[in-house]
Each structure stands twice: as C-alpha cells, then as structure tokens.
C-alpha positions in Angstrom: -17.1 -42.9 -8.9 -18.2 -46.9 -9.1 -15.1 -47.7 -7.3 -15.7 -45.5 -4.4 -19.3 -46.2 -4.3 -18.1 -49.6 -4.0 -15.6 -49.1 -0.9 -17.6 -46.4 0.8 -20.7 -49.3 0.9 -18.2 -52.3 2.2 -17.8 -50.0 4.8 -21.6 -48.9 5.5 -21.9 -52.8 5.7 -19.0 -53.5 7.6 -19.7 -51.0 10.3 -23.5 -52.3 10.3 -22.3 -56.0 10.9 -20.3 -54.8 13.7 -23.4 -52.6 15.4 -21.3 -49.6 15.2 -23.0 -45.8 15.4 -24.7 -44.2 12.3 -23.0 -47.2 10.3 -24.1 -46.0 7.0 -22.2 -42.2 7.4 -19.4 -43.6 9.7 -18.6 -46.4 7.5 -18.0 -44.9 4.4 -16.0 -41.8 5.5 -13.5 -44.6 7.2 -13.1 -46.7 4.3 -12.8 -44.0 1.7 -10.4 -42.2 3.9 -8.3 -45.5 4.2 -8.2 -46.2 0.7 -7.3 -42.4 -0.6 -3.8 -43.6 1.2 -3.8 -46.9 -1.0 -5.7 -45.3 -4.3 -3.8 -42.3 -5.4 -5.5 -40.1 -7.5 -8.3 -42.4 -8.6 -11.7 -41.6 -6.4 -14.2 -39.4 -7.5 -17.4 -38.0 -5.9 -19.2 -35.4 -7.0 -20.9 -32.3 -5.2 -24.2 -33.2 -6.8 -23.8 -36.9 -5.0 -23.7 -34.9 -1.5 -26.1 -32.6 -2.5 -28.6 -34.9 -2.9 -27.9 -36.6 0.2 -28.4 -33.2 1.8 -31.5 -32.5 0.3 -32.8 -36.2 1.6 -31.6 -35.5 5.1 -33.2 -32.1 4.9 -36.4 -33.4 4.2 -36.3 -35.5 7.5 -35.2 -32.9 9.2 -38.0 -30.8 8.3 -40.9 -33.2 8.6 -39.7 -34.1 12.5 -39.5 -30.0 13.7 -41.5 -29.3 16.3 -42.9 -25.7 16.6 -43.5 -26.2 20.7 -39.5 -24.8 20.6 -40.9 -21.5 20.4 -43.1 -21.3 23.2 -40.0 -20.6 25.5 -37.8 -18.7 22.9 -36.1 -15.8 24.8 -34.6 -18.6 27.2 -33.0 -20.3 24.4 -32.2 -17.1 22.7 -30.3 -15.9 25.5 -28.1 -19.1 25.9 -27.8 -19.3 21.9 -26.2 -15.7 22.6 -24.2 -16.3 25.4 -22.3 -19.8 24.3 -21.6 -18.8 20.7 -19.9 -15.3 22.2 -18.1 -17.6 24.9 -17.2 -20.1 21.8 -16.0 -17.3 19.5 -13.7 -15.9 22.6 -12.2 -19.5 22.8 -11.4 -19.7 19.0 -9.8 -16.3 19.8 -7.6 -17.7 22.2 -7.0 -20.9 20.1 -6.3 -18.9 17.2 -3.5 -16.4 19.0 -2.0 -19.6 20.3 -1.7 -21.3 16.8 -0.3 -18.2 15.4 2.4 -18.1 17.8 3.4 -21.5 17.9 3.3 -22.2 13.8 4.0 -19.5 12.2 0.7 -19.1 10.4 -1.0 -15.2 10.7 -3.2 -14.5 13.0 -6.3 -13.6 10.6 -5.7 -17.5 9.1 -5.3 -18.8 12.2 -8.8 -17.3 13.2 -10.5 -18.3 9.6 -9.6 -21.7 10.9 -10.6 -22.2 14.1 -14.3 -20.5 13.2 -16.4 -23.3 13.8 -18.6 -22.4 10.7 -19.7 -24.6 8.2 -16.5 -26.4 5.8 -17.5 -24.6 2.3 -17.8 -21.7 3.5 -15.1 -20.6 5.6 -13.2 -22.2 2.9 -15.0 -20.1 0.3 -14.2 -16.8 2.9 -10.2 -17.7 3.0 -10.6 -17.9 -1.2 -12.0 -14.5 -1.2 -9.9 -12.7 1.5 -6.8 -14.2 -0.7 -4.0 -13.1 2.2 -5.1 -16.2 3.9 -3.5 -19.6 4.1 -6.3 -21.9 2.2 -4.2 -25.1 2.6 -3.9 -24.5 6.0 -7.2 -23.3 7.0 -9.0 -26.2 5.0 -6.7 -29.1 6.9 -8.5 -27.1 10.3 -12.2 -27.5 9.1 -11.7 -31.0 7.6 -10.0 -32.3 10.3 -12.0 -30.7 12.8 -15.4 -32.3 10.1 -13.8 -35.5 10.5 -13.1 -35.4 14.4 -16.4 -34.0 15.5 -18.7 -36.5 12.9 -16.2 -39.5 13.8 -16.4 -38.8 17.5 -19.5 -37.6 18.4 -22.0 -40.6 17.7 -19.4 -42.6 20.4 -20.3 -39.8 22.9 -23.8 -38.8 22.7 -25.1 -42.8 21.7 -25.0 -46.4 23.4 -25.4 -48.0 20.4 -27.0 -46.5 17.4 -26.8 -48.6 14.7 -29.4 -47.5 12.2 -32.8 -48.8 13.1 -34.9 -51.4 11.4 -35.8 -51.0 7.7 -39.3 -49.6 7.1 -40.3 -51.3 3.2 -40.9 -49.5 0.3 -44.4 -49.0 -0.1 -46.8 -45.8 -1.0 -44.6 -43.8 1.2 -41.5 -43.8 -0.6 -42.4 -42.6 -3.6 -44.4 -39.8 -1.5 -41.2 -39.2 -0.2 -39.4 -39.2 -3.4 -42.2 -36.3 -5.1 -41.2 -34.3 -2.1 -37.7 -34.7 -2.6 -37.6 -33.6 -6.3 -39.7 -30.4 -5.1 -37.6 -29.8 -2.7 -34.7 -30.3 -4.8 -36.1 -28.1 -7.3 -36.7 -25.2 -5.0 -32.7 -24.8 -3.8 -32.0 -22.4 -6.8 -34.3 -19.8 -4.9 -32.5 -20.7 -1.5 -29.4 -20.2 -3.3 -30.4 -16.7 -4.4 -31.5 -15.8 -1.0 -28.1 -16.4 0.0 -29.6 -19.3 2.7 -26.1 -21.2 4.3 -26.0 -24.7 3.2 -28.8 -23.8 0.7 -29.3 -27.9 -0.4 -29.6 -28.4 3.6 -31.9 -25.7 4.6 -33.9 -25.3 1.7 -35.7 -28.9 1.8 -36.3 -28.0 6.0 -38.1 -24.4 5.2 -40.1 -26.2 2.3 -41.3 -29.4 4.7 -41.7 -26.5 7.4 -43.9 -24.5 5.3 -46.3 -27.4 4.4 -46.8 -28.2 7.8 -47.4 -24.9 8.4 -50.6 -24.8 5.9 -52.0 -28.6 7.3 -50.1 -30.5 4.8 -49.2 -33.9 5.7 -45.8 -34.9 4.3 -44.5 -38.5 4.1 -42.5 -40.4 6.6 -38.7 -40.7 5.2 -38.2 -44.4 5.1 -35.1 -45.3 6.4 -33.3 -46.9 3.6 -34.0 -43.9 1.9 -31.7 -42.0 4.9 -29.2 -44.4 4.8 -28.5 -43.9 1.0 -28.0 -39.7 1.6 -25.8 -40.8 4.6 -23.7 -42.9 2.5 -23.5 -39.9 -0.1 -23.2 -37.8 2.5 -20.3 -39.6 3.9 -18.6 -40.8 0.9 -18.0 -37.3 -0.1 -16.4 -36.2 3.6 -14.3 -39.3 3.4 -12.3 -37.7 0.0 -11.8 -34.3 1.8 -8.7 -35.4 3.4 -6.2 -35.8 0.4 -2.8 -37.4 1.3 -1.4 -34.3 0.0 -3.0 -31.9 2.6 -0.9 -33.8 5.3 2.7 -32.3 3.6 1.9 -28.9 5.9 3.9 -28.2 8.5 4.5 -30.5 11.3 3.5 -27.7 14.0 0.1 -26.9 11.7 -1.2 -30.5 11.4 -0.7 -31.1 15.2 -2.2 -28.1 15.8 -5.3 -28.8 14.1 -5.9 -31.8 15.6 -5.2 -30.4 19.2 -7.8 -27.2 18.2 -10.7 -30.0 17.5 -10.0 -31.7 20.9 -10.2 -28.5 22.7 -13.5 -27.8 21.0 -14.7 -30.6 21.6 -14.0 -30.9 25.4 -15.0 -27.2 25.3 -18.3 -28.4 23.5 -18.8 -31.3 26.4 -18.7 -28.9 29.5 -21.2 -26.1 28.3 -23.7 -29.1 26.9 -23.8 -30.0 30.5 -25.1 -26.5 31.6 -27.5 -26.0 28.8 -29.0 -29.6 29.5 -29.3 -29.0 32.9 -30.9 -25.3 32.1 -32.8 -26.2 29.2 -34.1 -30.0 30.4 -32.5 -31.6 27.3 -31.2 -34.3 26.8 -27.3 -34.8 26.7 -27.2 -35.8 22.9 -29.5 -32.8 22.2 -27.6 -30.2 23.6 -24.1 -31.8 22.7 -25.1 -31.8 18.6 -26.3 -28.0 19.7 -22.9 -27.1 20.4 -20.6 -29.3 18.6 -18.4 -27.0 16.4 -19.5 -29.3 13.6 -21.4 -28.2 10.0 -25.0 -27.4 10.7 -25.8 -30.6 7.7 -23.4 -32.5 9.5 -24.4 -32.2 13.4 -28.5 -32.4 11.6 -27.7 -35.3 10.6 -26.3 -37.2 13.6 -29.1 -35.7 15.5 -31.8 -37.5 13.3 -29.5 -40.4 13.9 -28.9 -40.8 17.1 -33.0 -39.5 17.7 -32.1 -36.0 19.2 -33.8 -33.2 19.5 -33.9 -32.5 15.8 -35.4 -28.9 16.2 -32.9 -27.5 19.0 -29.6 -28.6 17.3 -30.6 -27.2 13.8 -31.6 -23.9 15.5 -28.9 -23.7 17.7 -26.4 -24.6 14.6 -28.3 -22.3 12.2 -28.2 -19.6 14.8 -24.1 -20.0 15.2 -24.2 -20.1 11.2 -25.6 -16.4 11.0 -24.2 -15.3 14.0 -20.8 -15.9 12.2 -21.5 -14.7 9.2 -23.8 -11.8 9.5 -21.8 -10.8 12.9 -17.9 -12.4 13.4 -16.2 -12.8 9.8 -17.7 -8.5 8.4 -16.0 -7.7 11.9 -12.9 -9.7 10.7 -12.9 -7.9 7.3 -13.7 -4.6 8.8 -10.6 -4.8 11.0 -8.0 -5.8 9.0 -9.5 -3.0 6.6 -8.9 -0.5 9.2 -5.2 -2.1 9.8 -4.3 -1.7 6.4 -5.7 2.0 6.0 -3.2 3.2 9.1 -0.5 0.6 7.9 -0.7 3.0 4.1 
C-alpha cells in the first residue's frame, strides 16, 4: 500500500509540474498503471481507500447542487429519455458486432458495452454466471480508463487543479461532515442507492441545504487527496493478466470506448445547443463513464456539477431498474422455449 501511495503521488506531482488536467486523479492512475507492468504482484489498494475518496468528492458534489435545475425539468427529462434510449440502441449494435467478430455471446457482449457503472455490471456478470466476467471486466475498465484519461483533454484548456485554499476552521468543518456522511452510507447501502459511498454524502449535503444549513467549503487539498485515492485505486484495475484475452476481444474493447466516445461528442453538441450548457457540461452528462467518475471530473474541470450527476444518475437507474431485468427477463424466456 506505501509503495503505491508512493508512485501514485510522484505522479500527482509530476503531472502538476507539467500543468496537466485534474493532475492529482490523472497522475496517479498513469503511474500505478505503468508500474503494475514493472511490479508484479506487489501493489495493494484497498476499497476502503476509494471509498473514502468517494465519500470526499461526494460531499463537494453535494454542497455545489443547485436546485434552479428543476425549474425546467420536463425539458431535461425528455432529452435524459431520449439520449440514454439512443445510447442503449448503440450498445446494441456494438454488442451484435462484438459477438460476431470474437466469439464472445451475445448476452456478454451486451453486459459489456452497458455503459453502467464498473462494480456493478461486474457484480451483474458474477450473478448471471453464463457470462464472460474476464471479458466483460477488460470492457468497463478499459472503457473507465479511456473515458477518465481522455475526457479532461476534451472538455478543458488547461485544468490543472486550482490554487490551494489553507487549512483553517473550514477544514475541520469539512472533516465533521465527512465522518457523518461517512457514517450514514450503511443506510444508503440498505436502500440499495448505486454507488452508495458516492451518492450518499450528495443526498446528506442536499438535505441540509434543504433545511437552511450551511455546510463548509471543501478545501481543495482536501479534494486532491480523494482524487489521488480515487485514482490510485483505478490505476490497479488493469492487471497485466487481464490483457492474455483474445486478440479480437482486447481490440475490441478499445474500439467500443472510441465509438462511445465519438458517439458521446456528437449528441453533447445537440443537448448544449438545446439545453444552453456549456460543452464540458453536457459532455460529462453523456460520457459513458461511472457516475463517481464523470462527478468527479465535472467538479474538476468546474462544470455543471448538478446536470452531469443527474443526467449520470438518471442513466444509472434507467439501466438498472429498466435495461439489465429486460436482459434477465429475455434470456429467461429463451431458456423456457429452449427446455
């Protein structure tokens, strides 16, 4: 763990000396990727490390929402429900064509090209069991990597990570509202809330502003501590032994995140031109990224922090309340006339 604390922070301050986007999550996730090739077997991070990154980034999340979203909701609604049914066409498309061309089913192919969050389509292909997990956790990670590499280059000039505000009153504000937040993720995990160490923080910081209460200002060296936790964790998804798949499957996961993503560019143009958003705004909305992931580069790269986490929460539920039961249901029915 102390040896990749140490290289994911050589390269939060490498990519900071050389004025690179969001150095402090980009940074890391290059140099701990890097050394996993060099390292064998050696780097650790634990879940409770990214967790508490989440819960950090959460909290900033929440405290900049601005409830003046709502005023206009059905428009939003409608193009919410119009770009994730165009998106979840595409992956169907992507999907057949991966199938065909590698060999892998077509109900795998599908459980990897959903654009939902990493853990849990990864937890869905554990449970379905008929489903390629290797293969359909190289998909997510690569398309995690791609979209969180990539898009800060895209959607910023130059973001690279703001001036330092000290540590004074405010931090330690900050840090009581953390630990209640932190301590309130046990009931967002029995709610069954996606991403529960990511969205609980934002619905507690939501609900005090909703009763008057003034929450602290997250100090940014605070944020760049969860991004480095954040992005030291990310970094040691991609094992060298993931890439021994199939030539056909690894090329094909990395041509499935480039369509994605170029599918992602054209219809951010149309909603910012609809909706009067700004292009990083509407980019983050759609970005086939992690809701945690694409809420984070939005508080980095100042977008519209409210949009993209309700556009990406949205797209959460809308594939797992709507898309993956209608998955189940039809291979169910397959299997019935199949016996």
């Amino acid at each position: 763990m102390f040896l990749a604390f140490i290289i994911a922070l050589i390269g939060a301050l490498l990519f900071s000396a050389l004025s690179l986007p969001i150095p402090w999550l980009i940074g890391p996730i290059f140099s701990v990727l890097i050394a996993q090739f060099f390292i064998k077997d050696r780097l650790r991070w634990p879940a409770t490390l990214r967790n508490t990154g989440l819960i950090i980034v959460g909290v900033a999340i929440g405290q900049q929402f601005d409830f003046a979203l709502f005023s206009d909701f059905q428009s939003l609604m409608l193009f919410m429900v119009i770009v994730n049914i165009l998106l979840f066409l595409f992956c169907l498309g992507i999907a057949w064509g991966i199938s065909r061309t590698t060999g892998l089913t077509f109900k795998t192919a599908v459980a990897a090209n959903v654009p939902g969050g990493l853990s849990q389509l990864v937890l869905f292909a554990e449970e379905e069991g008929d489903v390629n997990l290797t293969a359909v956790t190289y998909f997510h990670i690569v398309r995690v990597l791609g979209v969180v590499l990539l898009i800060p280059f895209l959607v910023s000039g130059n973001v690279a990570g703001g001036a330092s505000i000290p540590l004074t009153m405010d931090v330690w504000q900050a840090v009581l509202l953390i630990i209640l937040s932190a301590a309130l993720v046990p009931i967002g995990q029995k709610l069954k809330l996606p991403v529960a160490h990511f969205l609980t923080p934002i619905i507690v910081v939501i609900a005090l502003k909703l009763f008057s209460i003034d929450t602290p200002t997250m100090p940014s060296d605070v944020l760049h501590i969860a991004q480095l936790l954040i992005g030291t964790y990310i970094g040691l998804l991609l094992k060298p032994a993931t890439l021994r798949l199939p030539a056909k499957v690894l090329v094909g996961g990395v041509l499935s995140t480039i369509a994605m993503i170029v599918l992602t560019y054209g219809t951010s143009l149309l909603i910012a031109e609809f909706l009067n958003l700004s292009f990083a705004t509407s980019f983050l909305s759609t970005a086939p990224g992690g809701l945690d992931q694409m809420g984070l580069l939005a508080a980095a790269v100042k977008a519209d922090i409210s949009v993209v986490t309700v556009f990406q929460l949205f797209r959460l539920l809308f594939i797992f309340l709507c898309i993956l039961p209608l998955i189940k249901w039809i291979y169910r029915e397959r299997e019935k006339e199949l016996s």
